[in-house]
C-alpha positions in Angstrom: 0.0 0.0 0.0 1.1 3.6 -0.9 1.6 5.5 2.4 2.1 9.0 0.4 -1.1 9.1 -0.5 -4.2 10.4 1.9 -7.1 9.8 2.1 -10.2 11.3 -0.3 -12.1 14.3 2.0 -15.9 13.2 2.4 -16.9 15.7 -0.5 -15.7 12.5 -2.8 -17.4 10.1 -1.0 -20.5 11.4 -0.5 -22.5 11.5 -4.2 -25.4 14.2 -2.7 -22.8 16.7 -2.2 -23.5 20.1 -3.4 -21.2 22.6 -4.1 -21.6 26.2 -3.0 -22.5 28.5 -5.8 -21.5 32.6 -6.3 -23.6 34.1 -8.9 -22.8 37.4 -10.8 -24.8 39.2 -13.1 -23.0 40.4 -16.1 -24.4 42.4 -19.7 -28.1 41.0 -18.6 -26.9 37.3 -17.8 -26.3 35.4 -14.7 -23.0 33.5 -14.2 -22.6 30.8 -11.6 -19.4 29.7 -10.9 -17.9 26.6 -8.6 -14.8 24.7 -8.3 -15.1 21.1 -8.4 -12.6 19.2 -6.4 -11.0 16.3 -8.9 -8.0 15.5 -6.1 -7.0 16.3 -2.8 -5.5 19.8 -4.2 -6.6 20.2 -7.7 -10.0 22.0 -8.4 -11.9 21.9 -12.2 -13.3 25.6 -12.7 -17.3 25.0 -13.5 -19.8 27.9 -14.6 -23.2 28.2 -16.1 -24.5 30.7 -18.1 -28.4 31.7 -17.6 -30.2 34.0 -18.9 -34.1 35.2 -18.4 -37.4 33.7 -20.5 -40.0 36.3 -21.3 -41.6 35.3 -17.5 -38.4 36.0 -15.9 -37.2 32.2 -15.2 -33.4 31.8 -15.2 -32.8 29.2 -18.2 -29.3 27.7 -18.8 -28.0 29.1 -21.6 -24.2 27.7 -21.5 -22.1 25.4 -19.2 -18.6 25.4 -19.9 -16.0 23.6 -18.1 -12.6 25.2 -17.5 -9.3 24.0 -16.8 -7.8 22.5 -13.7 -6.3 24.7 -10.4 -5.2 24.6 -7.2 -7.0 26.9 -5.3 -11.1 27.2 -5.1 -10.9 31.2 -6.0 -8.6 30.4 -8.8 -10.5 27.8 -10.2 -13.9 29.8 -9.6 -12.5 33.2 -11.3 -11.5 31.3 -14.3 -14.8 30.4 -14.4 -16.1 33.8 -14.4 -13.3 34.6 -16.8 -14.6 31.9 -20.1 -18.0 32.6 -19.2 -17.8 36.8 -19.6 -15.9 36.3 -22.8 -18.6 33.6 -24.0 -21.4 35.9 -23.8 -19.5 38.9 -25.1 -19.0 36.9 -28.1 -22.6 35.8 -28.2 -23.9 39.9 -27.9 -21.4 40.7 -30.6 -22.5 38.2 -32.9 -25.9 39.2 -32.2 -25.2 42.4 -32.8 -23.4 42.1 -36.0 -25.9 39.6 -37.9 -28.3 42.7 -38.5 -25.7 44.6 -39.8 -24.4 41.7 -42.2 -28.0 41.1 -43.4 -28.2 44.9 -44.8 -24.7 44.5 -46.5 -26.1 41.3 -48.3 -29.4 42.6 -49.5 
């Protein structure tokens, strides 16, 4: 048996574990961000994109999963990071299509 290695925390072993979430608003969407722990000091940066329906339901509009860190603020600002640029990409694209249509017609 390997005696270097520790044991995994009880967040691995226990499968209804849920993670804290911090949730930002940014350019009319919400951003939810959480590090998920792969090994005793690596974290996976997670984030989900919503945005509003017509009624004012949040709907999930993107989840991306980033790359791997070793700290929980790391991992979560990442997060924020990919998910800002995804949906200034997806407001400049919206905003461009119009403008490509009149160039076309």
């Amino acid at each position: 048996m390997d005696h270097t290695s520790e044991p995994l925390p009880k967040i691995f072993l226990n499968g209804s574990f849920i993670p804290a979430l911090h949730a930002y608003e940014y350019r009319g969407y919400i951003i939810a961000t959480w590090a998920r722990p792969e090994s005793m000091n690596r974290l996976t940066s997670i984030a989900i994109v919503y945005r509003r329906d017509q009624l004012g339901s949040l709907i999930q509009a993107k989840r991306i999963v980033g790359d791997l860190f070793e700290s929980k603020e790391q991992a979560e600002q990442h997060g924020i990071g990919l998910c800002k640029e995804w949906i200034d990409n997806l407001i400049e694209l919206n905003t461009e299509q119009p403008q490509r249509n009149k160039a076309t017609a």
